[in-house]
C-alpha positions as CSV (number, residue, x, y, z in Angstrom):
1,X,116.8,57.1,45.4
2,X,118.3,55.9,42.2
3,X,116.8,52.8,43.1
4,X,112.8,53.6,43.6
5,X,113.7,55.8,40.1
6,X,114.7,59.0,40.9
7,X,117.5,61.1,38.9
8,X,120.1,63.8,40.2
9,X,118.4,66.8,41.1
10,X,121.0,68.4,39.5
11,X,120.0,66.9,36.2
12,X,116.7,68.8,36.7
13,X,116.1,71.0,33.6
14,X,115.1,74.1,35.9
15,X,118.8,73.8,37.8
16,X,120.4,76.7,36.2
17,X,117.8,79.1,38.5
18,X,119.9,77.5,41.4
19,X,123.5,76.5,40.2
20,X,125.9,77.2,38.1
21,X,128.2,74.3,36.0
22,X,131.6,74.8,36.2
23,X,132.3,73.0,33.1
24,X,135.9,74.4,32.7
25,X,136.4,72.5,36.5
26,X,135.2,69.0,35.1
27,X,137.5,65.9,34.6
28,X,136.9,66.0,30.5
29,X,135.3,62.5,30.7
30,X,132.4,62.9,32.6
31,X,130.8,66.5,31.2
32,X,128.0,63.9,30.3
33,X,127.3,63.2,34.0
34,X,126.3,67.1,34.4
35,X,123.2,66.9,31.0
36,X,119.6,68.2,31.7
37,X,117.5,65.4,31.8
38,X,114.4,66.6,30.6
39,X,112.0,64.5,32.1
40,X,112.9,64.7,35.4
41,X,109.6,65.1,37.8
42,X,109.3,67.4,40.9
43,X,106.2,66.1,42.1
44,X,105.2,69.6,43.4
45,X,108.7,70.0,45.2
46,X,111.2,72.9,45.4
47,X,114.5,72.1,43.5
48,X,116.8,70.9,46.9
49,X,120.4,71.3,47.3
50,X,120.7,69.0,50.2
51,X,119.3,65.5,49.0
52,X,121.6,63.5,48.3
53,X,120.7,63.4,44.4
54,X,122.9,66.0,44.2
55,X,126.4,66.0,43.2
56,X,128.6,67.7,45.5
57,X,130.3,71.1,44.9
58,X,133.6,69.1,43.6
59,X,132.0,65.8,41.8
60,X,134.5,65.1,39.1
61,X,136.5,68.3,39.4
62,X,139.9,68.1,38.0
63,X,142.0,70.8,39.6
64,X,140.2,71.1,43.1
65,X,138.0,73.9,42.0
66,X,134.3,74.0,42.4
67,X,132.1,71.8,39.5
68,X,128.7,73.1,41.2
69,X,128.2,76.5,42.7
70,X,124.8,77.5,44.6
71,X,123.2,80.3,43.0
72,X,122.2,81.0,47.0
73,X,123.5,79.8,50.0
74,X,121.3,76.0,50.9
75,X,122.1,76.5,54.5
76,X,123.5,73.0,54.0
77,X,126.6,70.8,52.5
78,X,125.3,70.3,48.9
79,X,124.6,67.1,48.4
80,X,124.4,66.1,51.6
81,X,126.5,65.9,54.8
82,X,128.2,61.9,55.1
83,X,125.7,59.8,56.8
84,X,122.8,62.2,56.1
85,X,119.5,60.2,55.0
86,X,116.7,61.6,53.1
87,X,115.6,65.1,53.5
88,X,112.5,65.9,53.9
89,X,111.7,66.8,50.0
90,X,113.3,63.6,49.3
91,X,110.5,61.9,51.6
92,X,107.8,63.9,49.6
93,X,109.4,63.1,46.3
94,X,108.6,59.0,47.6
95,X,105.4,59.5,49.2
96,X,104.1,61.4,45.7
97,X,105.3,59.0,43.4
98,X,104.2,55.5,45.1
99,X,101.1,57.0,47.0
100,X,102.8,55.6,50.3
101,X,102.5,58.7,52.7
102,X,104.5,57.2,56.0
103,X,107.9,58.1,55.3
């Protein structure tokens, strides 16, 4: 995704309506990783905990504790199960953004 130019959903400026940043949990060097980027686009899509834009719920953490908390439970692994592909927003994310509607 980072490659056809998307950024981590959880860089999305809206995220704090769905997570919560355990910044006290974060390895010290990478509190950057976690910034709102504010021109992240939705094209039209719900913020989504699964893709795998999304950091996990212990990226960087240094002391095993949670960096990212759902707000509400995803009904998935956040930030996608290993070997997972693209979810479906992801697909509609693509299809917006290069007018290519076949994924």
């Amino acid at each position: 995704m980072h490659a056809v130019g998307f950024q981590h959903q959880h860089s999305s400026p809206d995220r704090d309506n769905y997570i919560w940043i355990m910044y006290e949990n974060i390895v010290d060097d990478q509190y950057g990783s976690f910034n709102k980027i504010q021109d992240v686009t939705p094209f039209g899509q719900p913020y989504d905990l699964c893709t795998i834009m999304h950091y996990t719920e212990y990226a960087f953490s240094k002391n095993n504790q949670p960096t990212i908390v759902a707000k509400s439970n995803p009904g998935c692994v956040i930030g996608g199960a290993p070997g997972q592909g693209l979810t479906q927003i992801d697909k509609n994310k693509i299809n917006y953004m290069y007018h290519c509607y076949g994924l």
